[in-house]
C-alpha positions, -999 to 999 in steps of 0.1 A, spaced: -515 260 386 -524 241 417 -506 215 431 -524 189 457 -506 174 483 -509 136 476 -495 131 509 -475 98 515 -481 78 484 -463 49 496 -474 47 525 -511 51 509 -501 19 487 -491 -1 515 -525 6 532 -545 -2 503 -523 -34 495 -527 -46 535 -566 -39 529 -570 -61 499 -548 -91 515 -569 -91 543 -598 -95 518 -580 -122 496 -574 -141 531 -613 -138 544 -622 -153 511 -599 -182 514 -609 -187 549 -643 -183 537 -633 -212 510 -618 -233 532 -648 -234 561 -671 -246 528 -646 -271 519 -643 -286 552 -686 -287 559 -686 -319 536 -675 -350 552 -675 -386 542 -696 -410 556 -686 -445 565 -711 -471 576 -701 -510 590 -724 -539 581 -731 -562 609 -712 -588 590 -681 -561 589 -688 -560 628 -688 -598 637 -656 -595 620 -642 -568 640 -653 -587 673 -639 -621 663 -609 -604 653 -605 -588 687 -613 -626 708 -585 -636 685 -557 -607 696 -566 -615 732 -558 -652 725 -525 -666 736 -500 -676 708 -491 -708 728 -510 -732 743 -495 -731 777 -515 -758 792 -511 -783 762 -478 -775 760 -470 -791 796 -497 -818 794 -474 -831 761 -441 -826 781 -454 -845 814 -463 -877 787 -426 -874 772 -409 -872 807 -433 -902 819 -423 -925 790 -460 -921 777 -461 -903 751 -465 -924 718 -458 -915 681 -476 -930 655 -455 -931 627 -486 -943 603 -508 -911 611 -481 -890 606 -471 -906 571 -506 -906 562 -511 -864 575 -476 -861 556 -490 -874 525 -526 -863 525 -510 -828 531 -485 -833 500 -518 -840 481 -534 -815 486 -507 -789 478 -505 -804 444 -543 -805 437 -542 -772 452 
């Protein structure tokens, strides 16, 4: 009877298991590359654009109107600014309206 020397078996396992997990890896690398060729396309109509623009002039805008601001304070401290109570009833009123119809 002869016996063979098998050598180290374990050792000969963990081998063969490193081999195939570096195969199993490849292919999901492999996977992976394929998945990430596709890419989505997005395209802007000029309408979408002249949007983006106007929205931009807009940002760069100031929130307050500095200039009217003063022009409206110099009238109060010179005694000539003037309230019309009528076209503010009739804003008031015309603005009520159209909240209901609204």
């Amino acid at each position: 009877m002869k016996i063979t020397e098998t050598g180290n078996s374990l050792t000969e396992l963990i081998s063969q298991y490193k081999i195939n997990e570096k195969k199993a890896s490849s292919e999901d690398d492999k996977q992976a590359a394929d998945s990430v060729v596709q890419e989505d396309k997005v395209s802007l109509s000029s309408t979408a654009r002249d949007i983006q623009q106007a929205e931009k002039a807009i940002e760069q805008l100031p929130d307050v109107r500095e200039e009217k601001v003063q022009e409206l304070k110099d009238q109060i401290e010179a005694g000539k600014y003037n309230v019309n109570g009528e076209k503010i009833a009739g804003k008031m009123l015309s603005e009520s309206l159209l909240d209901v119809i609204a």
